[in-house]
SELOBA-117227 format. One record per residue: residue number from 1; x, y negated, z of N, C-alpha, C, CB in turn. Coordinates in nm, 2 decimals. Last residue first. Glycine has a CB too. Layout:
N
 num    nc1    nc2    nc3   cac1   cac2   cac3    cc1    cc2    cc3   cbc1   cbc2   cbc3
 NUM      X      Y      Z      X      Y      Z      X      Y      Z      X      Y      Z
...
***
This chain:
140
 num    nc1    nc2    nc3   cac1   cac2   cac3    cc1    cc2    cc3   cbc1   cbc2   cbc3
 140  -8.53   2.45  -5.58  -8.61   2.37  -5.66  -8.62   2.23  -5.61  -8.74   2.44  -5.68
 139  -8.22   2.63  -5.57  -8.36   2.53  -5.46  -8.38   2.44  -5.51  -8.33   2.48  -5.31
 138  -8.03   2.93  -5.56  -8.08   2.81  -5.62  -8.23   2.76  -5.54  -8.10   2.83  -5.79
 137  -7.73   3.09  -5.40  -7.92   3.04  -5.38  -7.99   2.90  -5.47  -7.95   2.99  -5.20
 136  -7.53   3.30  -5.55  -7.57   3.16  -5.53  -7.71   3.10  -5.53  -7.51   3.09  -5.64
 135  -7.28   3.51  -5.38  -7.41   3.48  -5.38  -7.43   3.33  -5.42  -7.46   3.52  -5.24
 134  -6.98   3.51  -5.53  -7.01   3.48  -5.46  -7.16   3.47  -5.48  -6.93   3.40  -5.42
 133  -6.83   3.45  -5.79  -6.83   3.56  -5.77  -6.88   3.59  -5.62  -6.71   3.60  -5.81
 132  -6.95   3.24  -6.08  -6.96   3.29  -5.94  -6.92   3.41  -5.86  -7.07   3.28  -5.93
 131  -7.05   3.20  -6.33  -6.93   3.22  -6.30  -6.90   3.24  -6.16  -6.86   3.12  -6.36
 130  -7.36   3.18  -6.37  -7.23   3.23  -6.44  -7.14   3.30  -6.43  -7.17   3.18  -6.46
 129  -7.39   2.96  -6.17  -7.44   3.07  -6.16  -7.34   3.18  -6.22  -7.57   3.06  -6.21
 128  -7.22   2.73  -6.26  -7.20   2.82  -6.10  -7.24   2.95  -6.10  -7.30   2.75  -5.97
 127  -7.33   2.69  -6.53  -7.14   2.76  -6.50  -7.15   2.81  -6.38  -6.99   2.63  -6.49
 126  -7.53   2.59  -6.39  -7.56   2.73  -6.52  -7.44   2.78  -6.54  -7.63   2.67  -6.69
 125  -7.48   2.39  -6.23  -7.62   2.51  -6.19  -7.57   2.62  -6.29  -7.82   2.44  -6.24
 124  -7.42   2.22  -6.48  -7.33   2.30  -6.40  -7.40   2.41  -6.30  -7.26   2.20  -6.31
 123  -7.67   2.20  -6.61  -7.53   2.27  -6.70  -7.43   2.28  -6.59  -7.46   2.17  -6.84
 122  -8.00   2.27  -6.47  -7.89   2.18  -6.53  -7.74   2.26  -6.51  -7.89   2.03  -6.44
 121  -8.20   2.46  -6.62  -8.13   2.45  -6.52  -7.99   2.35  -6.56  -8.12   2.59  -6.48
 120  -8.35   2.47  -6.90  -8.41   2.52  -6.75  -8.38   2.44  -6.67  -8.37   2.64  -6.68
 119  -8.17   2.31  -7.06  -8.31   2.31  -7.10  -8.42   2.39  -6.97  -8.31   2.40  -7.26
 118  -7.87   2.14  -6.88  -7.95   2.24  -6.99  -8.10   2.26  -7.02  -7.92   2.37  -6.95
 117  -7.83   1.84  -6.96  -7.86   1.93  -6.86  -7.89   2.01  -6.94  -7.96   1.90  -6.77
 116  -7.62   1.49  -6.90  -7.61   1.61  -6.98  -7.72   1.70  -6.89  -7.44   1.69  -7.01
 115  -7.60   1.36  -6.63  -7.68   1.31  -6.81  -7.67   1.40  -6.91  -7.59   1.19  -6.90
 114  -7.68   1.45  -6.33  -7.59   1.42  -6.43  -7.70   1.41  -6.62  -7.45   1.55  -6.40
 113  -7.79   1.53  -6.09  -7.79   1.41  -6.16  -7.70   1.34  -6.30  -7.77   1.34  -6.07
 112  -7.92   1.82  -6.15  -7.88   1.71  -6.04  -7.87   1.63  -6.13  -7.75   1.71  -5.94
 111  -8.08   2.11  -6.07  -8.08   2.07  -6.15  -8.01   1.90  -6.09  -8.22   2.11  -6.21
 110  -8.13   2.31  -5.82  -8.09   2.33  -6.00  -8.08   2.23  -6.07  -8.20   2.41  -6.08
 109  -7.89   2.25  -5.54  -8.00   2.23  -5.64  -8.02   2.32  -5.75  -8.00   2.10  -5.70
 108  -7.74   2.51  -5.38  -7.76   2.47  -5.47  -7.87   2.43  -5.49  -7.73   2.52  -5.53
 107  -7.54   2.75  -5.20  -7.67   2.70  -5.18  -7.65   2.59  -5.25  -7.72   2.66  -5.04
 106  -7.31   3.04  -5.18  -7.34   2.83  -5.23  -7.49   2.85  -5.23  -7.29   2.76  -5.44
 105  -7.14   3.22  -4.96  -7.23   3.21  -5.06  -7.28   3.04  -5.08  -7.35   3.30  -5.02
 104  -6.87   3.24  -4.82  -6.98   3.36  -4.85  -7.11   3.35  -4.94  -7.05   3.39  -4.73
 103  -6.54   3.13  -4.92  -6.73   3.08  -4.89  -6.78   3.23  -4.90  -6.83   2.95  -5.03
 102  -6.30   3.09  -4.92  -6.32   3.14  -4.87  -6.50   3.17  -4.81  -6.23   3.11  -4.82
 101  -6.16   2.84  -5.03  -6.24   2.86  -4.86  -6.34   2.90  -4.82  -6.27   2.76  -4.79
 100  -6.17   2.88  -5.27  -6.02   2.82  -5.20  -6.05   2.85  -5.05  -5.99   2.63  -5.21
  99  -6.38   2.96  -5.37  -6.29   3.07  -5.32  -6.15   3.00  -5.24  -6.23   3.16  -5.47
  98  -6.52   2.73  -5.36  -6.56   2.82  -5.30  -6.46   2.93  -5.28  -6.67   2.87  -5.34
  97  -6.33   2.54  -5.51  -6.33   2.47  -5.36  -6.40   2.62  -5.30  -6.43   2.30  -5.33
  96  -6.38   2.69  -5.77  -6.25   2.71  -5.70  -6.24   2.67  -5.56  -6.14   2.65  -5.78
  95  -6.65   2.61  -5.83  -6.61   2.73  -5.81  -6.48   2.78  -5.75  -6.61   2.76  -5.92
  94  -6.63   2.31  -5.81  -6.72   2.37  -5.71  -6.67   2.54  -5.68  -6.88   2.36  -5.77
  93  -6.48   2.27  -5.99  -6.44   2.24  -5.84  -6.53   2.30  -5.76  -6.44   2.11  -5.79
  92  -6.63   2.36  -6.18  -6.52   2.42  -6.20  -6.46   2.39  -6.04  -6.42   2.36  -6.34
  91  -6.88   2.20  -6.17  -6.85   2.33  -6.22  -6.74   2.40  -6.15  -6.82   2.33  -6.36
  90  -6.73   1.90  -6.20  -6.82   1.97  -6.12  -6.83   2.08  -6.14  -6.93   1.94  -6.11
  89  -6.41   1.85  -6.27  -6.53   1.91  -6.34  -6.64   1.96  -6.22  -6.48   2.06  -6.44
  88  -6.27   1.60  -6.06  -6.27   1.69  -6.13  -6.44   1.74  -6.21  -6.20   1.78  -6.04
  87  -6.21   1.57  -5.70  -6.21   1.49  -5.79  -6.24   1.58  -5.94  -6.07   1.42  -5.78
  86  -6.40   1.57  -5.35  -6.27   1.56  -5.45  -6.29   1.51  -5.56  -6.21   1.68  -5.49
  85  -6.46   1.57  -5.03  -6.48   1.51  -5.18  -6.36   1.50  -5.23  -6.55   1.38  -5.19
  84  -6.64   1.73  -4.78  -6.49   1.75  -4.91  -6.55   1.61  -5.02  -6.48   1.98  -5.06
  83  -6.75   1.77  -4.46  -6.79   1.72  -4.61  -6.65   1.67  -4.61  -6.93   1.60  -4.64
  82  -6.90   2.05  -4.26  -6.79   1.96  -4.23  -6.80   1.86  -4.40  -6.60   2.07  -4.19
  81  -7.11   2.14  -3.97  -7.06   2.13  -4.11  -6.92   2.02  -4.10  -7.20   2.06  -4.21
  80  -7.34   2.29  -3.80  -7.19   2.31  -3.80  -7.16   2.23  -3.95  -7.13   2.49  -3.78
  79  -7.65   2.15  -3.70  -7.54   2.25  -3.80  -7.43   2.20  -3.80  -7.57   2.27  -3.95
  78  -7.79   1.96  -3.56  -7.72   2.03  -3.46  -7.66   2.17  -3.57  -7.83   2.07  -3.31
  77  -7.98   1.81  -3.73  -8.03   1.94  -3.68  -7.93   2.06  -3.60  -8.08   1.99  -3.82
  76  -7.85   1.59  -3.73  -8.03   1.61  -3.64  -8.02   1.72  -3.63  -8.19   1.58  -3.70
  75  -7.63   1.67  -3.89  -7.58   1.62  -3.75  -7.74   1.63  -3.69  -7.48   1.44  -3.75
  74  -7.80   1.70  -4.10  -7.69   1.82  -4.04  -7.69   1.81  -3.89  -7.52   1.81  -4.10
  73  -7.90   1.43  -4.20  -7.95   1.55  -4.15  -7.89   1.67  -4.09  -8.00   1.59  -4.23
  72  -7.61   1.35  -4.17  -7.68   1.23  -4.12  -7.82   1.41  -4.03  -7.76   1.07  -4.30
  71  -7.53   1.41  -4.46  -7.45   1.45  -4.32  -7.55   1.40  -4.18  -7.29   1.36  -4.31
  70  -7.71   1.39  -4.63  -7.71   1.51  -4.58  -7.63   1.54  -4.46  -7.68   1.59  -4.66
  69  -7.71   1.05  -4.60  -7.83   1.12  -4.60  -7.79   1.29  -4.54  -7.90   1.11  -4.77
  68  -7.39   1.10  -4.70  -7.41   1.03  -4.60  -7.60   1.09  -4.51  -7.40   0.86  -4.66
  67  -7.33   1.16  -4.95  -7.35   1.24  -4.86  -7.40   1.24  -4.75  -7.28   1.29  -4.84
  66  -7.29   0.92  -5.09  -7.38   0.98  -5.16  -7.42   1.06  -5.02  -7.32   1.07  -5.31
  65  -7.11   0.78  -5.00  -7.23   0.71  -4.93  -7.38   0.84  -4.99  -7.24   0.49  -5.02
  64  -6.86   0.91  -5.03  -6.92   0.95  -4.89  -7.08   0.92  -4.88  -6.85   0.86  -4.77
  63  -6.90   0.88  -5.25  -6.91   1.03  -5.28  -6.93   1.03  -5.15  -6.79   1.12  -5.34
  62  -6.79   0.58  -5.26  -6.91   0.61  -5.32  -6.96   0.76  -5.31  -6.90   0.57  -5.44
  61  -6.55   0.65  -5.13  -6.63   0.52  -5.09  -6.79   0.58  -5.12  -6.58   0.37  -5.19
  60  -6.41   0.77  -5.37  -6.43   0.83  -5.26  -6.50   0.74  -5.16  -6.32   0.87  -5.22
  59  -6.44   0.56  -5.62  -6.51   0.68  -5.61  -6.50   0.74  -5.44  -6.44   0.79  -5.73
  58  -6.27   0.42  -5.43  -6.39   0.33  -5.49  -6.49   0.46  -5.49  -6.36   0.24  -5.66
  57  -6.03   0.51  -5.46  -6.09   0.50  -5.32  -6.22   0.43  -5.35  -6.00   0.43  -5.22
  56  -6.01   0.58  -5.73  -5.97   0.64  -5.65  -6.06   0.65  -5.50  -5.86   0.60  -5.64
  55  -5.95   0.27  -5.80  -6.10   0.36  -5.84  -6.11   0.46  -5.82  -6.13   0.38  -5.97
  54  -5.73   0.26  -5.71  -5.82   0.13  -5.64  -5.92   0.20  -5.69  -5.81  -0.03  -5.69
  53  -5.52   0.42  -5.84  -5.58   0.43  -5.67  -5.67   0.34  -5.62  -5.47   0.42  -5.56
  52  -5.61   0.30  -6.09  -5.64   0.45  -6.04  -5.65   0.47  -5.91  -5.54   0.53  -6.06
  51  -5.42   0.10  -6.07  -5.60   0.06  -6.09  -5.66   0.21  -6.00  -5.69   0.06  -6.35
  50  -5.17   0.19  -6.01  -5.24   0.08  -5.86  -5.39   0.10  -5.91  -5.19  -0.14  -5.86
  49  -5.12   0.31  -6.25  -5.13   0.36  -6.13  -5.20   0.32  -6.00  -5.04   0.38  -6.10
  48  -5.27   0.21  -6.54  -5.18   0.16  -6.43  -5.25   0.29  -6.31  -5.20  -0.05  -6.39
  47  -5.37   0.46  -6.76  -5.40   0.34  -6.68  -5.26   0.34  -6.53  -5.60   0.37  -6.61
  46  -5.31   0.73  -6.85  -5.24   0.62  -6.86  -5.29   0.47  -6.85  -5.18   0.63  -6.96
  45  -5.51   0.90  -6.77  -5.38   0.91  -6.70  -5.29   0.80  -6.76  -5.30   1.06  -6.71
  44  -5.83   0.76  -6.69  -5.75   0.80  -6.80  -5.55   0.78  -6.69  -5.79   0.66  -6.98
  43  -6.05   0.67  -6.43  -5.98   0.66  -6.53  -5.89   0.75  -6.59  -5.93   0.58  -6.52
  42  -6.07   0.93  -6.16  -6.05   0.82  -6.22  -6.03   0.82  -6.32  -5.99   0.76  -6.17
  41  -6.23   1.27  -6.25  -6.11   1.20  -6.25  -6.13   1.07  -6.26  -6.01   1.23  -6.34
  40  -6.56   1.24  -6.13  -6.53   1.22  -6.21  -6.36   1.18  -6.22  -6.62   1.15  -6.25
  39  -6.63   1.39  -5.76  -6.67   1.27  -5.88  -6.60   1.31  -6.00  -6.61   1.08  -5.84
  38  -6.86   1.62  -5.58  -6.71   1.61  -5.71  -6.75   1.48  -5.76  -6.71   1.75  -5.87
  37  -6.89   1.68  -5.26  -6.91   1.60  -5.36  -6.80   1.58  -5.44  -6.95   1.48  -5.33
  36  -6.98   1.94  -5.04  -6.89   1.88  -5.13  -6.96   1.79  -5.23  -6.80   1.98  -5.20
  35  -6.98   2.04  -4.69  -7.06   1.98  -4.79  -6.98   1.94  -4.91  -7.13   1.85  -4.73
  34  -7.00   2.39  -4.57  -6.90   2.26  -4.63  -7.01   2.23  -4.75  -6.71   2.31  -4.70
  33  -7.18   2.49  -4.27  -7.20   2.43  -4.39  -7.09   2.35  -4.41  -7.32   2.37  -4.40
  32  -7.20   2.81  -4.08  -7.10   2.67  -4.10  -7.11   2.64  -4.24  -6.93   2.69  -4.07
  31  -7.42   3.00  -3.96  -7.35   2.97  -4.06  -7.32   2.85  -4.05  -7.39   3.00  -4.17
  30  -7.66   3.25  -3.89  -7.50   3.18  -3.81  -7.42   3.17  -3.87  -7.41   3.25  -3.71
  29  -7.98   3.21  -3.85  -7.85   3.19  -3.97  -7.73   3.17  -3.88  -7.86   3.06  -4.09
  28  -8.21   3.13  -3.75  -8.12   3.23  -3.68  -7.98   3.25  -3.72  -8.18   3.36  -3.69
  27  -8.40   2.92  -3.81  -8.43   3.05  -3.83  -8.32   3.16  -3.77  -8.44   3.07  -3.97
  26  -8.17   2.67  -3.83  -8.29   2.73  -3.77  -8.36   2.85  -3.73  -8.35   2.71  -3.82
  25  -8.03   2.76  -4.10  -7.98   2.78  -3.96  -8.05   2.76  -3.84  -7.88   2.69  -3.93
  24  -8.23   2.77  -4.24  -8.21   2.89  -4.25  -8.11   2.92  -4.10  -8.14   2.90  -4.39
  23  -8.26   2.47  -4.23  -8.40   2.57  -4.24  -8.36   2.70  -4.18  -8.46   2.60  -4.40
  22  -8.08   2.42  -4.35  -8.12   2.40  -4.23  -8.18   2.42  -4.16  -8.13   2.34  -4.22
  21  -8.12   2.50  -4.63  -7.96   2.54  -4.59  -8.01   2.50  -4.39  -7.79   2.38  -4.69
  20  -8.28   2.33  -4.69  -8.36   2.49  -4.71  -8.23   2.55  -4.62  -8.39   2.58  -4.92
  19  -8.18   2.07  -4.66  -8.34   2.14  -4.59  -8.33   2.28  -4.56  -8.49   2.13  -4.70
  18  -8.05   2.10  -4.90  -7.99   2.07  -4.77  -8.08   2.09  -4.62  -7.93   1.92  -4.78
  17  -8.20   2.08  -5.12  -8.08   2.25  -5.12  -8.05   2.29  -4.93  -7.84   2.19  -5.22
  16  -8.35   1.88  -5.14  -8.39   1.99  -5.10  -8.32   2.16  -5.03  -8.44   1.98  -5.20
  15  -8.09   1.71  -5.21  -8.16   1.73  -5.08  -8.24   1.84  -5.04  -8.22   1.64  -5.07
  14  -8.05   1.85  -5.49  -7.97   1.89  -5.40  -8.04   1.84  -5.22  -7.82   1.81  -5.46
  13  -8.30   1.72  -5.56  -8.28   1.87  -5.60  -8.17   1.94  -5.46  -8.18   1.88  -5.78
  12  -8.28   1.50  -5.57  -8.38   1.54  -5.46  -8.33   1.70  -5.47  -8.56   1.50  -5.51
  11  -7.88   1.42  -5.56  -8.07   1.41  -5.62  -8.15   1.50  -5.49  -8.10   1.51  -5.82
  10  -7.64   1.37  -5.47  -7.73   1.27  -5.45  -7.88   1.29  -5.48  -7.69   1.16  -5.51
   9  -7.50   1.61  -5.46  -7.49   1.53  -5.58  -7.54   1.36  -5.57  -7.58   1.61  -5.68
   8  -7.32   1.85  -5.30  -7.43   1.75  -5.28  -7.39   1.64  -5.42  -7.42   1.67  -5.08
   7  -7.29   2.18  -5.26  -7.27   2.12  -5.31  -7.33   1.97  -5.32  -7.27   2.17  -5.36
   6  -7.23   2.36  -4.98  -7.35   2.32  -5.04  -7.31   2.18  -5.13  -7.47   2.28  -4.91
   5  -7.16   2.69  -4.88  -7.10   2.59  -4.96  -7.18   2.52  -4.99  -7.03   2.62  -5.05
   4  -7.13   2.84  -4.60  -7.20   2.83  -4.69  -7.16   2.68  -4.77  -7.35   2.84  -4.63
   3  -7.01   3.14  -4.43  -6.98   3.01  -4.47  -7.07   2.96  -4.56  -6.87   3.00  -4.52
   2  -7.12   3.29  -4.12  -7.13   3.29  -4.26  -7.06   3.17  -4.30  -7.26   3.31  -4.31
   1  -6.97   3.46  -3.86  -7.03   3.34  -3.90  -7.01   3.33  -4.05  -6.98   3.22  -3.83
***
C-alpha cells in the first residue's frame, strides 16, 4: 500500500489536490492518505507561555476547521486517511513530516493561500518540488 502525503491549506488548489488523490483511490490506487496542515509557530518565544498555549490551541482549532471539508470527503469516499497538524515553515514540515513517515509520494495544490507566491507556482509548491526526494504530483 502506497502512502500519500496531501498537504491541505484550505484553497481550491489544495481541494482540488484532494479529488484527484480520491479519484486515484477509486481507480484502483492502494493508498493511505496523511492529511497535514502547517500553521505558523505561535507568537514569538518570549511571549508568556500561558498566551502561546492559548494561540497554540486556537491555531490547532483552526487547522482542524481548515481540513474538516477534506476529511469529511475522504470519509464519502471510504479512503484510508488519517490528519497532522503541526507547527512551522510550510515547506520545510511538509518535507521532513514526508520522510518522518515514510511517504511514497505528495499530492499537492500549486499554488495556496499564502501572501507571498512565486510567479508560476506558489513558493512552497516550489521548495516541495525542489527539495523533495519523493514523487510530487502537482494539481491545478
Amino acid at each position: 500500500m502506497l502512502k500519500l502525503l496531501l498537504p491541505i491549506d484550505g484553497s481550491k488548489s489544495a481541494e482540488r489536490a484532494v479529488r484527484h488523490a480520491i479519484s486515484l483511490c477509486a481507480e484502483g490506487l492502494d493508498a493511505s492518505v496523511l492529511l497535514l496542515h502547517v500553521q505558523p509557530h505561535p507568537l514569538s518565544k518570549g511571549s508568556p507561555k500561558a498566551r502561546r498555549r492559548v494561540e497554540m490551541l486556537r491555531q490547532l482549532e483552526e487547522g482542524e476547521a481548515v481540513m474538516r471539508p477534506a476529511i469529511t470527503l475522504f470519509e464519502r469516499a471510504g479512503v484510508r486517511h488519517k490528519s497532522h497538524g503541526l507547527f512551522g515553515a510550510p515547506a520545510d514540515v511538509i518535507l521532513k513530516f514526508s520522510r518522518d513517515k515514510d511517504c511514497d509520494a505528495i499530492v499537492m495544490g500549486t499554488r495556496g493561500l499564502g501572501a507571498i507566491t512565486g510567479l508560476v507556482l506558489g513558493s512552497v509548491t516550489m521548495k516541495v518540488i525542489q527539495l523533495s526526494q519523493i514523487p510530487v504530483t502537482l494539481v491545478k
